[in-house]
PyMOL Python script that loads the backbone (N, CA, C, O; Angstrom):
from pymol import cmd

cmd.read_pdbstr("""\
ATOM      1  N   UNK A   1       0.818  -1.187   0.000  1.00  0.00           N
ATOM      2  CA  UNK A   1       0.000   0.000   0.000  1.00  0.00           C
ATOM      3  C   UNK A   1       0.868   1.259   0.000  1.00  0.00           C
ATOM      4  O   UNK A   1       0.615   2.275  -0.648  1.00  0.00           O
ATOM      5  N   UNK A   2       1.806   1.093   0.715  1.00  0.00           N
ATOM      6  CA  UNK A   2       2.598   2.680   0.773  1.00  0.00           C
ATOM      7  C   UNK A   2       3.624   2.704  -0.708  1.00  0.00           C
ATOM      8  O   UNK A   2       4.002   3.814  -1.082  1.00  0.00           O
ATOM      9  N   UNK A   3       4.071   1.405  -1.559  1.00  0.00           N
ATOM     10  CA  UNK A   3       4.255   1.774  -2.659  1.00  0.00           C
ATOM     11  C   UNK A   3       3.264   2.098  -3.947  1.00  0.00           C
ATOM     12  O   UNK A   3       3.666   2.593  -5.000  1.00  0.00           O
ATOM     13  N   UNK A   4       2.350   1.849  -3.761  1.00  0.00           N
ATOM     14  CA  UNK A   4       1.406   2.563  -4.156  1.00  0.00           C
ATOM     15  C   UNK A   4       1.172   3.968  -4.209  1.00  0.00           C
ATOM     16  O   UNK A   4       1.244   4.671  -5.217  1.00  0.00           O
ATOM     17  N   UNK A   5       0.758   4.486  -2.534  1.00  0.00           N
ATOM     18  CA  UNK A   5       0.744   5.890  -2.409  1.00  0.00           C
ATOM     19  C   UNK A   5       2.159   6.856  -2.863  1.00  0.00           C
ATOM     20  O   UNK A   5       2.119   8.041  -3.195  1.00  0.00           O
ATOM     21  N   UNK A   6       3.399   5.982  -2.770  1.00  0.00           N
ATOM     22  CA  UNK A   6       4.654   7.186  -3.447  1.00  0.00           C
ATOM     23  C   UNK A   6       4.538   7.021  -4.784  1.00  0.00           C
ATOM     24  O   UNK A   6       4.884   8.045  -5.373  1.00  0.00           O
ATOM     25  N   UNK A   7       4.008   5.685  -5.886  1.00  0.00           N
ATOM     26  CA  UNK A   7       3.973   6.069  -6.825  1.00  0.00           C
ATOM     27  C   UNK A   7       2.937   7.112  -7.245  1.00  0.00           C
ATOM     28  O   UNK A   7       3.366   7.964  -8.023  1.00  0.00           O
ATOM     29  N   UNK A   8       1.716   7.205  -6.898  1.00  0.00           N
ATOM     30  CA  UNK A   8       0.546   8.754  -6.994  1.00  0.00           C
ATOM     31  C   UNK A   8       1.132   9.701  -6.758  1.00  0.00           C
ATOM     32  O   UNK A   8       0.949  10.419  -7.741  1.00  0.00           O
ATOM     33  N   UNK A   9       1.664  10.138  -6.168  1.00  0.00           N
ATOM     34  CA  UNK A   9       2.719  11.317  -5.378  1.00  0.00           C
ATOM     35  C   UNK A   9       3.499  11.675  -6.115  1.00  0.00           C
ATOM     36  O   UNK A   9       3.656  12.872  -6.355  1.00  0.00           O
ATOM     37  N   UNK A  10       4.350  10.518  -6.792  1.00  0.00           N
ATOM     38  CA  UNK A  10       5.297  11.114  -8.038  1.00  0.00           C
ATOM     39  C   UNK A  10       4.403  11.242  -9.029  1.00  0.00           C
ATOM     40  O   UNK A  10       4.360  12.454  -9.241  1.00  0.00           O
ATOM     41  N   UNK A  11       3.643  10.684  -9.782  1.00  0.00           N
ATOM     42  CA  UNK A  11       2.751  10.876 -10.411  1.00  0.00           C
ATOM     43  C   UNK A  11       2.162  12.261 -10.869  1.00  0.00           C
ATOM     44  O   UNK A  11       1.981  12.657 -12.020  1.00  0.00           O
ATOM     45  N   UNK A  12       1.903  12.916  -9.639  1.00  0.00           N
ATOM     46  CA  UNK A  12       0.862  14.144  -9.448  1.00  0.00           C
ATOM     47  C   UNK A  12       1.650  15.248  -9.619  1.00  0.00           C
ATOM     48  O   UNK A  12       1.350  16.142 -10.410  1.00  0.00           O
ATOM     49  N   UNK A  13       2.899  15.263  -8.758  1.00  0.00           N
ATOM     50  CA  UNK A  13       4.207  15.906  -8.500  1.00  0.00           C
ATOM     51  C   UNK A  13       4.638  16.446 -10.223  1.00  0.00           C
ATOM     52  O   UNK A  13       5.569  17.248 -10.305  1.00  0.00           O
ATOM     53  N   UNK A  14       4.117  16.103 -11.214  1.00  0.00           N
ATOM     54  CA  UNK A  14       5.125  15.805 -12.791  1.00  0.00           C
ATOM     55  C   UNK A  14       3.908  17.250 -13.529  1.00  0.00           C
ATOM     56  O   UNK A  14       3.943  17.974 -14.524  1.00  0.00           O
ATOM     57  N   UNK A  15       3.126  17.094 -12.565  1.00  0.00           N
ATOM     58  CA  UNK A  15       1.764  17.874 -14.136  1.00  0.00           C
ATOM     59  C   UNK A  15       2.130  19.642 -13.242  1.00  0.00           C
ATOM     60  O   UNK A  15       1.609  20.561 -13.874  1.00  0.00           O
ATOM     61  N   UNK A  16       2.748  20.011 -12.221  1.00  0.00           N
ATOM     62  CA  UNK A  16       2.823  21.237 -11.601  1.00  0.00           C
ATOM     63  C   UNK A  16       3.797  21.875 -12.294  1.00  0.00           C
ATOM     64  O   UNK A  16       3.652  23.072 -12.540  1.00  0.00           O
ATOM     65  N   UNK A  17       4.514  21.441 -12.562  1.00  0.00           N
ATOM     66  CA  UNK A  17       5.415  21.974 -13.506  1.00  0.00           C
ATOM     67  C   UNK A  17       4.962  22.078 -14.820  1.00  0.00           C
ATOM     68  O   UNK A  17       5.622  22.759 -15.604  1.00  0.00           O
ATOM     69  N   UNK A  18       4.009  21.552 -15.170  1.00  0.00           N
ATOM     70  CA  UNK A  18       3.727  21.563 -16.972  1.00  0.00           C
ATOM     71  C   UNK A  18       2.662  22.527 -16.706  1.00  0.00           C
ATOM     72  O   UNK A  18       2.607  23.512 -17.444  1.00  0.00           O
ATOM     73  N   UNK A  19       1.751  22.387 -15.703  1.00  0.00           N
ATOM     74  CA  UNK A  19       0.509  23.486 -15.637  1.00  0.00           C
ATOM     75  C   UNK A  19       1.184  24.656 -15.262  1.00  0.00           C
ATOM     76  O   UNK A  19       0.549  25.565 -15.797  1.00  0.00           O
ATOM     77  N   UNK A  20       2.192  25.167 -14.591  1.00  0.00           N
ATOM     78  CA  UNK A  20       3.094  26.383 -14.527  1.00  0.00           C
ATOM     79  C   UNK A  20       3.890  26.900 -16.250  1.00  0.00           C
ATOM     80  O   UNK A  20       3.761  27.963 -16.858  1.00  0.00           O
ATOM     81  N   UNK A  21       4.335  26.206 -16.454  1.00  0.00           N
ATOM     82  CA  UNK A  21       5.051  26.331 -17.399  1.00  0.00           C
ATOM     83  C   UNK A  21       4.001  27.033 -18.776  1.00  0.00           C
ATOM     84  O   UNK A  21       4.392  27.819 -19.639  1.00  0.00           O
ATOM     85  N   UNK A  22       2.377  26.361 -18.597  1.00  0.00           N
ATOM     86  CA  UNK A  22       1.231  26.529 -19.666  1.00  0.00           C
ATOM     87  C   UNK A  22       0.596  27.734 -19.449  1.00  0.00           C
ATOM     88  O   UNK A  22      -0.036  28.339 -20.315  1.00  0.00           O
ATOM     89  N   UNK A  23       0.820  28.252 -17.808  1.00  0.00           N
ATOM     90  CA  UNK A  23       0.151  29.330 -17.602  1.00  0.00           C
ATOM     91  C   UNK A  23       0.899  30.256 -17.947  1.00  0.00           C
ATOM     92  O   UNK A  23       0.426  31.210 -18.566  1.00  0.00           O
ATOM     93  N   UNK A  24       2.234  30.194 -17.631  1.00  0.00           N
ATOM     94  CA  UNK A  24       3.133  31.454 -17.944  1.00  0.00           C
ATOM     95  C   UNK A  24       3.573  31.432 -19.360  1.00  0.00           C
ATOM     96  O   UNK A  24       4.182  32.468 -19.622  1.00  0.00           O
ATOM     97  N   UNK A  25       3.493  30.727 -20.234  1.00  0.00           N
ATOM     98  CA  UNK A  25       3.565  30.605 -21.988  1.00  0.00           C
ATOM     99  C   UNK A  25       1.602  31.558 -22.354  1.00  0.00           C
ATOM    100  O   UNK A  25       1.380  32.256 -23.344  1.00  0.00           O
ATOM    101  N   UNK A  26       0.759  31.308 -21.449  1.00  0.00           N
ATOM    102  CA  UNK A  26      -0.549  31.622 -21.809  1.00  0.00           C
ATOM    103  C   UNK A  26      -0.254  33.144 -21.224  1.00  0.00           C
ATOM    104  O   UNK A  26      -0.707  34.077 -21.886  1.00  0.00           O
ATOM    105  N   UNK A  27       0.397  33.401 -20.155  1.00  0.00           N
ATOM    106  CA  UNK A  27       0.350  34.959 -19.826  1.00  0.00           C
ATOM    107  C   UNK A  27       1.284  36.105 -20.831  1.00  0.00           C
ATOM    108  O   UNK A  27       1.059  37.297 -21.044  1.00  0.00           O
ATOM    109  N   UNK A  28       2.483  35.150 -21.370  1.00  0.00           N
ATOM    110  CA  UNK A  28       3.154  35.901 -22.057  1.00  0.00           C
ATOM    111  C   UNK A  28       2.606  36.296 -23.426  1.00  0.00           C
ATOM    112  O   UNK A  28       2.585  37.444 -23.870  1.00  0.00           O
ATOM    113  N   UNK A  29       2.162  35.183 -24.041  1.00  0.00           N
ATOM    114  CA  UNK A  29       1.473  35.637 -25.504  1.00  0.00           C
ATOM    115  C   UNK A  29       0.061  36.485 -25.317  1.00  0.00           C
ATOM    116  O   UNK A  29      -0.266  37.310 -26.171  1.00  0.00           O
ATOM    117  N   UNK A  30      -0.672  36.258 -24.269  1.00  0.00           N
ATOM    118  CA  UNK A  30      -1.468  37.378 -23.787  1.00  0.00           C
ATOM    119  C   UNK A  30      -1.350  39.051 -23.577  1.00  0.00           C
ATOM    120  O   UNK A  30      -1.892  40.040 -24.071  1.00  0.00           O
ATOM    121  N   UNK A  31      -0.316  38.784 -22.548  1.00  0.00           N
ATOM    122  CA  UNK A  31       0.454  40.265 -22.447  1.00  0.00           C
ATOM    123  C   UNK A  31       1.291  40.551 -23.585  1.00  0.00           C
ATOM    124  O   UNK A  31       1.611  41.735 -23.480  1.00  0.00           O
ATOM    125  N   UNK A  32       1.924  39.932 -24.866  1.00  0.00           N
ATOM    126  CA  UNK A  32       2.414  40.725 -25.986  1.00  0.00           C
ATOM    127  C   UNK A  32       1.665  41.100 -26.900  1.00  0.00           C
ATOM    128  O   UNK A  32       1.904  42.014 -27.689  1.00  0.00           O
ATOM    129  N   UNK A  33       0.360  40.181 -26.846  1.00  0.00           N
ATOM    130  CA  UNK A  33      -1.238  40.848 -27.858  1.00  0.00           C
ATOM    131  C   UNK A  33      -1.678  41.565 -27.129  1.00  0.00           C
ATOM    132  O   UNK A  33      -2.429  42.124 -27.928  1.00  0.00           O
ATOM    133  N   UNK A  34      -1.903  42.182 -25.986  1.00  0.00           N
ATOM    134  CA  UNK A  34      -2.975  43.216 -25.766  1.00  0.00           C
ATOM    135  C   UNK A  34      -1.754  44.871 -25.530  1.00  0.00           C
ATOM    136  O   UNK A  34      -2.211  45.907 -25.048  1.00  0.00           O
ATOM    137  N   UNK A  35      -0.862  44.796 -25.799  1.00  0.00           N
ATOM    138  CA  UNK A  35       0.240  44.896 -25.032  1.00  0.00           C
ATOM    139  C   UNK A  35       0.298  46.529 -26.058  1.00  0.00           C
ATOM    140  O   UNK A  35      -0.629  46.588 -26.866  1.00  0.00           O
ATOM    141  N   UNK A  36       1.090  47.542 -26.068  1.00  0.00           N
ATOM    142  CA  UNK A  36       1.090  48.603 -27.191  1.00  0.00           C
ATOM    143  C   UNK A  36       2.434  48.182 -27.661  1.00  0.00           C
ATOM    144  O   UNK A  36       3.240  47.561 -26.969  1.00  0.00           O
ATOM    145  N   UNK A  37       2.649  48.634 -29.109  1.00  0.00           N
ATOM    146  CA  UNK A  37       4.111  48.195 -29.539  1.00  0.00           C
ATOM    147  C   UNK A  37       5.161  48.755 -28.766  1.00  0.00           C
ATOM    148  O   UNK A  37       5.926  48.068 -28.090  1.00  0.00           O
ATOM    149  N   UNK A  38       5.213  50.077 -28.861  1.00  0.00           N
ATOM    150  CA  UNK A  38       6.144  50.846 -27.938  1.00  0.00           C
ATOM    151  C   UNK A  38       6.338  50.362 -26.708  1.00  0.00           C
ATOM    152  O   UNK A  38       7.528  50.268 -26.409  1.00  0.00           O
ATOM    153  N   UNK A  39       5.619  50.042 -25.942  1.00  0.00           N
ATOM    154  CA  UNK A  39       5.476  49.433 -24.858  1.00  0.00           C
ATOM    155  C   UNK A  39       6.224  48.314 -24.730  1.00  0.00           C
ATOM    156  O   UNK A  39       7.018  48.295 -23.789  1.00  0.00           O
ATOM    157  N   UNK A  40       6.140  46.989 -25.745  1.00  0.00           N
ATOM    158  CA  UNK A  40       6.925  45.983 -26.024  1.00  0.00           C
ATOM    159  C   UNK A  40       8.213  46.313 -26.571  1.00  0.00           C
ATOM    160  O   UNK A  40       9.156  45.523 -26.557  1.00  0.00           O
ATOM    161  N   UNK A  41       8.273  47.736 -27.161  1.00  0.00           N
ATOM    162  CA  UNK A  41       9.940  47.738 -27.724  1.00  0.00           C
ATOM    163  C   UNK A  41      10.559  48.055 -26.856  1.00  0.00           C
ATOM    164  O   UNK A  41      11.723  47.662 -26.927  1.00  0.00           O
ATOM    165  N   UNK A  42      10.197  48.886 -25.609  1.00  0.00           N
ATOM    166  CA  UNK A  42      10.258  49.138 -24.619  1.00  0.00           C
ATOM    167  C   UNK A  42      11.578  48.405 -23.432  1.00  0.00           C
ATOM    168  O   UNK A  42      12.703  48.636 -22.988  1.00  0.00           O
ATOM    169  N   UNK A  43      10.736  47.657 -23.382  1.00  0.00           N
ATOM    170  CA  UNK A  43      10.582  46.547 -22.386  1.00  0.00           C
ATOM    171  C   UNK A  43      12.167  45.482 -23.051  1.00  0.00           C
ATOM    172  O   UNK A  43      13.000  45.097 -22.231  1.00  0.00           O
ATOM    173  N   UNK A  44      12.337  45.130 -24.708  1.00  0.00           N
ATOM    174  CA  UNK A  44      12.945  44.304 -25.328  1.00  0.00           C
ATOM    175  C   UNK A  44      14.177  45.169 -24.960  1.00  0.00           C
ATOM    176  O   UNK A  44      15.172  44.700 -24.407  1.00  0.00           O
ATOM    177  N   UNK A  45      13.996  46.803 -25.400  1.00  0.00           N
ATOM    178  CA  UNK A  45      15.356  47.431 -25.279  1.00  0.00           C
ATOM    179  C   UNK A  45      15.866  48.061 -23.926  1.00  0.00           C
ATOM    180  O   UNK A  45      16.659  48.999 -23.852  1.00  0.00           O
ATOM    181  N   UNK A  46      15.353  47.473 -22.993  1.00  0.00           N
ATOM    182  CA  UNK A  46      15.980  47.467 -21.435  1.00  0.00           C
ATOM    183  C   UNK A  46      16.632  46.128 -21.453  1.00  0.00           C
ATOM    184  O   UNK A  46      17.792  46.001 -21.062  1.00  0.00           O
ATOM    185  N   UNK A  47      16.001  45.229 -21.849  1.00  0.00           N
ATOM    186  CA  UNK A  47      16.421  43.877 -21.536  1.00  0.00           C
ATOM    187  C   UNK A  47      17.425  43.829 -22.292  1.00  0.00           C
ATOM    188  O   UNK A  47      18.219  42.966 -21.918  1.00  0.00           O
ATOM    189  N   UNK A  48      17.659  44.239 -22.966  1.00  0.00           N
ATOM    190  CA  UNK A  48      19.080  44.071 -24.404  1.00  0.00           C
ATOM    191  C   UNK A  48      20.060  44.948 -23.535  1.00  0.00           C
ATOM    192  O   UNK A  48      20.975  44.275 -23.061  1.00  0.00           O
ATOM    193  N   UNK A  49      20.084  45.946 -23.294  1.00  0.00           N
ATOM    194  CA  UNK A  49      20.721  46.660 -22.160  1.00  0.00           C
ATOM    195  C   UNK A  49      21.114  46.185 -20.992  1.00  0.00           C
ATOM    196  O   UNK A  49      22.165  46.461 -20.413  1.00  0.00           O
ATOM    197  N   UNK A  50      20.054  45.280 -20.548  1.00  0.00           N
ATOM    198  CA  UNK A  50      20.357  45.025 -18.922  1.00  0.00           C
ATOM    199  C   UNK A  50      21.362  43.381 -19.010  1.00  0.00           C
ATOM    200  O   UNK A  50      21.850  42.850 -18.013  1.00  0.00           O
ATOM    201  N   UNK A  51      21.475  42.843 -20.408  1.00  0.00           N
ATOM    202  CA  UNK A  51      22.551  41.530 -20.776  1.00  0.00           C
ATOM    203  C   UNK A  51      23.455  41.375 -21.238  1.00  0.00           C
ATOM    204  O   UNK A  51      24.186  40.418 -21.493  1.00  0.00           O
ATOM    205  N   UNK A  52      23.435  43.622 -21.547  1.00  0.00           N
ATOM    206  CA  UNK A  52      24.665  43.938 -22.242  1.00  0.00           C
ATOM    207  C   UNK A  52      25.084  43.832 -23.440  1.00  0.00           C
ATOM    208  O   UNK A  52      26.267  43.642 -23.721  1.00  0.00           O
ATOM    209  N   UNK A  53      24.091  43.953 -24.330  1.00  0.00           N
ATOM    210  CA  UNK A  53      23.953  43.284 -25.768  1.00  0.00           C
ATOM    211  C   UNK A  53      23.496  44.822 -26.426  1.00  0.00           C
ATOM    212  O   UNK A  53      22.492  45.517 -26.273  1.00  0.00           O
ATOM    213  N   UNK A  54      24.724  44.977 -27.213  1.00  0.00           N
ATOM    214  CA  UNK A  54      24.870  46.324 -28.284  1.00  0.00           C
ATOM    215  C   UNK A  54      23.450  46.620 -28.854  1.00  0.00           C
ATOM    216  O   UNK A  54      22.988  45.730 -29.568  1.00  0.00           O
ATOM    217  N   UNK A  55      22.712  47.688 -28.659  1.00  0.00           N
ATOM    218  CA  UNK A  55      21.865  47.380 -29.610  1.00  0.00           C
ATOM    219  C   UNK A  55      21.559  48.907 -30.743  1.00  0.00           C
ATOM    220  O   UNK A  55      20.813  49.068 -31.708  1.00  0.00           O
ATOM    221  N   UNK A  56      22.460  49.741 -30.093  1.00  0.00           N
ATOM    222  CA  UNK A  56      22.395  50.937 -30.995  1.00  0.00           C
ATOM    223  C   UNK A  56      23.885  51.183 -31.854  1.00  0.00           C
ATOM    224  O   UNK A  56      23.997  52.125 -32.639  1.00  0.00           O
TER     225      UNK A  56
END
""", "prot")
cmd.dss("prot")
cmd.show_as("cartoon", "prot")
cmd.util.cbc("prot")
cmd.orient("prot")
């Protein structure tokens, strides 16, 4: 019985990571469609800046 219950456990343990991973792939393409362009160029050319990556 208790190998039973650790295999459910690992089991269950495997989909939290894929349902995280689906929500934050679903928030990002969300927030770049409702999003203003400027706003998104924004945002790309801090990040290009903040990794140190030439961009002008």
């Amino acid at each position: 019985m208790t190998t039973h219950t650790i295999a459910q456990a690992q089991s269950d343990s495997g989909l939290l990571p894929i349902a995280f991973a689906a929500l934050t792939g679903l928030f990002l393409v969300f927030a770049a469609g409702f999003s203003h362009a400027s706003a998104m160029h924004d945002v790309a050319h801090d990040q290009r800046h903040a990794i140190a990556f030439p961009c002008h």
